[in-house]
Structures are given as structure tokens and as C-alpha cells.
N, C-alpha and C positions, 0 to 999 in steps of 0.2 A: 377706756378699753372697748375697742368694737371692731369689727370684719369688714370697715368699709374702708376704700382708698383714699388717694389724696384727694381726688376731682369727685369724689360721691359724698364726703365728709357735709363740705356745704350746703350740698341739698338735702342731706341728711337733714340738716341742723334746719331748715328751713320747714322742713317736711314735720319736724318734731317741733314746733313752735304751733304752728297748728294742729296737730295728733292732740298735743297739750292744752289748747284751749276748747277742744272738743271734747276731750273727755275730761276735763274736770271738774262737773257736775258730780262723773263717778267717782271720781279719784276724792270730791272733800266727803263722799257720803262714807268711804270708806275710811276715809281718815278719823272721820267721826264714831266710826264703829271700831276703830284700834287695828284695823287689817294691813297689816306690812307688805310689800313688794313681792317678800319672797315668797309670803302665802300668796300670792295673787301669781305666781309661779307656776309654784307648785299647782295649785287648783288647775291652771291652764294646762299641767302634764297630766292631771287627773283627768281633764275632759279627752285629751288624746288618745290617752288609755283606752277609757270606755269606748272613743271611736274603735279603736282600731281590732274592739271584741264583735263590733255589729258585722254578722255578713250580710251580701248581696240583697235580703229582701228587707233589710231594716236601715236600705242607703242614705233614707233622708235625716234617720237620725243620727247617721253617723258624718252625715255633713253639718249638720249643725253643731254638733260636737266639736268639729274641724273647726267651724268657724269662731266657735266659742274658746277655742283654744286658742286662736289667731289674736281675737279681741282682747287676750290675758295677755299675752304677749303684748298686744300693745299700748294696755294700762299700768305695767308692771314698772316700767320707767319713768311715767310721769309723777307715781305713787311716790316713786323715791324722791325723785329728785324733788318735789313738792313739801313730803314732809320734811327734809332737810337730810335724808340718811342716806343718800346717791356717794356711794365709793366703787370702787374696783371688785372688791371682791363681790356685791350685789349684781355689778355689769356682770362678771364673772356668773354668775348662777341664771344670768338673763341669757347670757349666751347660752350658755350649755339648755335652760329649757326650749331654747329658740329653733337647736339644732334637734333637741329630740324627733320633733315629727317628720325629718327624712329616718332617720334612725329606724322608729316603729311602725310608720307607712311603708316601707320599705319589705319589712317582716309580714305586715299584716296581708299587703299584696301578695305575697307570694306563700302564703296560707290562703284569701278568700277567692283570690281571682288566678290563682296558680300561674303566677309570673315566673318568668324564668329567673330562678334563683341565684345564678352567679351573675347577671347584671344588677339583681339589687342590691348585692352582696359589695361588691364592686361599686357600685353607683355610691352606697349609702358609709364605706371605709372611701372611698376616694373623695368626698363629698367631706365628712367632717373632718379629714386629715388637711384638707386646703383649707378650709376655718379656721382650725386652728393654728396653722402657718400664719394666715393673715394676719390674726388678731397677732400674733409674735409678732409678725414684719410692723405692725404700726406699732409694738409697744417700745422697739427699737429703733423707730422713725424711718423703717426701708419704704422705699418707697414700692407699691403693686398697682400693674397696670391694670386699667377696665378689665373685668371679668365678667361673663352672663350668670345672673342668677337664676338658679333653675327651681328653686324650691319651692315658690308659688303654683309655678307651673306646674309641678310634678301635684300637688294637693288636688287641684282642677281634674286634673288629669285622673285621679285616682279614683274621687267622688264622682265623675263620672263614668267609671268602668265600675264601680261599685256596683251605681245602679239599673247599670245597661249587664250586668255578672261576667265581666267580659275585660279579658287582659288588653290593655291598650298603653300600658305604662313600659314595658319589659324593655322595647327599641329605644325609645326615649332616653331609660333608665343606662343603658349600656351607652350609648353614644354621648351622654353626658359623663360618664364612668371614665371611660378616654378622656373626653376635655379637664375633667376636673386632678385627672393621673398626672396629663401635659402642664398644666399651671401649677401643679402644688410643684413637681420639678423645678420648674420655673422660680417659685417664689421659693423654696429651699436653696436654690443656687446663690438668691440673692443675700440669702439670710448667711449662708456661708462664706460667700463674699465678703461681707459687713463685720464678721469675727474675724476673718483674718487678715483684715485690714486692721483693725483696731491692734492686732495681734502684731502687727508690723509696726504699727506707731508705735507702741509700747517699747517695745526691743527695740528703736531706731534710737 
């Protein structure tokens, strides 16, 4: 279970072969200490959290927070699948932590740096509604074309309007808001398609 296509799968898998061998220093120190996936999760939503309480004059520690939360993210999957407890429903809680930080950078921009609120609003409902199409479209095997992911960018972005106290996310946020409305249509169509075809087989 995951949000990536058919032509990113691979390099996915490539990319996580190595993720994997870098951090499994951490991963057996934690395995040694009893700490599960999800806790390494969770703690990563915990660090987001706390980012997304610092204002503008506490920006560095709310980027590192950012980062810290990044780095959970991407020890949470090799924890699993290492100690042997890698299923769907742990992918399932990796995603939803994965998505949080548009979710709550989203809110916290337009609290610390006074963003313009209906583009994060927008950005961040158009943003996780095409996720979770995606992750549906590959659980059904539809196939979904190359998409831009923006969420990295948007992080950079924000950490650094944090600490310059300065909206530079808002445009961004909006014109990503459109693209991710135009492709979840897109990947919705196709998912509809796929039912009722199946839906014709059936009755033929």
C-alpha cells in the first residue's frame, strides 16, 4: 500500500534499499529497545506538532523539529519491515503520518505567517484527497500518471518564511491547490472507469 505510480514504484524500491541500509544502525538500536513502527510514527507526528507551536523567532527549532519529523518518517518503514511486522494496515498509519505535515503546516502558516487562508485550505483538502485516490488507484492496480510532488517543497518553503516571518508559501499553496483538484479528477475518473467496467464484466 503507497501513493506512488507505476514508473516511481522502482525507484522507489531502489531508493528504499538504501534508506534501509542507512538507517539500520537505528532501526536494530530500536529494535533492541522494543520500539515499534507505529511509535516511531507517532513520535514523528509528535515532533510536527511541536514544530508547528514555534513562531517566527523560534524558526530553527521548528525546523528541526521538521526535520526530525521527516527522519521518523523515514525509519518507520524500515523498523517494520525489519522486525518482520510490515502489513497494510502499519503502511496505512505510515501514510496518514506522512500526510500530516501538509495538513498542520498548512494551519500553522496561516496562524504564524498569516497566509492566505483559502489557498491552504485548498492546497491542503486538495492535496490529501489526491493521496488518497492514489493509494486506492494502486490498491486496484489503475494505473496513475507522473504527478509533481509538492510536499517537500512546501516544508523548505515554509521553514523558510518562518524565519525570514514572511508569507511566501500562500501562491505556491494555491497553484498547487488547482493542480492537485485537476489530477485527483483525473485519477477519480479513472477509478470510476475501473468499476464499471468490472461492473459490465460482471453482467455480460
Amino acid at each position: 500500500m503507497d501513493s506512488f505510480n507505476s514508473r516511481e514504484r522502482a525507484q522507489q524500491r531502489r531508493f528504499a534499499e538504501k534508506r534501509d541500509q542507512l538507517f539500520r544502525p537505528v532501526v536494530n538500536w530500536l529494535m533492541q529497545k522494543g520500539i515499534t513502527s507505529n511509535q516511531v510514527s507517532l513520535l514523528g507526528v509528535g515532533f510536527l506538532a511541536l514544530a508547528c507551536l514555534m513562531p517566527p523567532p523560534l524558526a530553527l527549532p521548528a525546523v528541526v523539529l521538521i526535520i526530525l519529523y521527516v527522519l521518523c518518517d523515514g525509519i518507520d518503514g524500515p523498523l517494520a519491515r525489519q522486525s518482520g511486522k510490515a502489513h497494510d494496515g502499519g503502511s496505512l498509519v505510515d501514510i496518514v503520518a506522512d500526510q500530516m505535515g501538509v495538513v498542520l503546516l498548512t494551519a500553522s502558516a496561516t496562524y504564524h505567517l498569516d497566509a492566505f487562508g483559502p489557498a491552504m485550505v485548498l492546497f491542503s483538502a486538495a492535496y490529501t484527497v489526491f493521496i488518497g485516490l492514489v493509494v486506492y488507484a494502486n490498491e486496484l492496480d489503475v494505473s496513475v500518471r507522473i504527478f509533481v510532488r509538492s510536499k517537500y517543497p512546501f516544508y523548505t518553503l515554509y521553514g523558510i518564511g518562518l524565519y525570514q516571518n514572511q508569507d511566501i508559501v500562500s501562491w505556491f499553496c494555491g497553484l498547487f491547490a488547482v493542480y492537485y483538484a485537476v489530477e485527483s479528477s483525473t485519477v477519480l475518473k479513472k477509478i470510476y472507469d475501473y468499476h464499471a467496467s468490472q461492473t459490465e464484466q460482471r453482467d455480460s
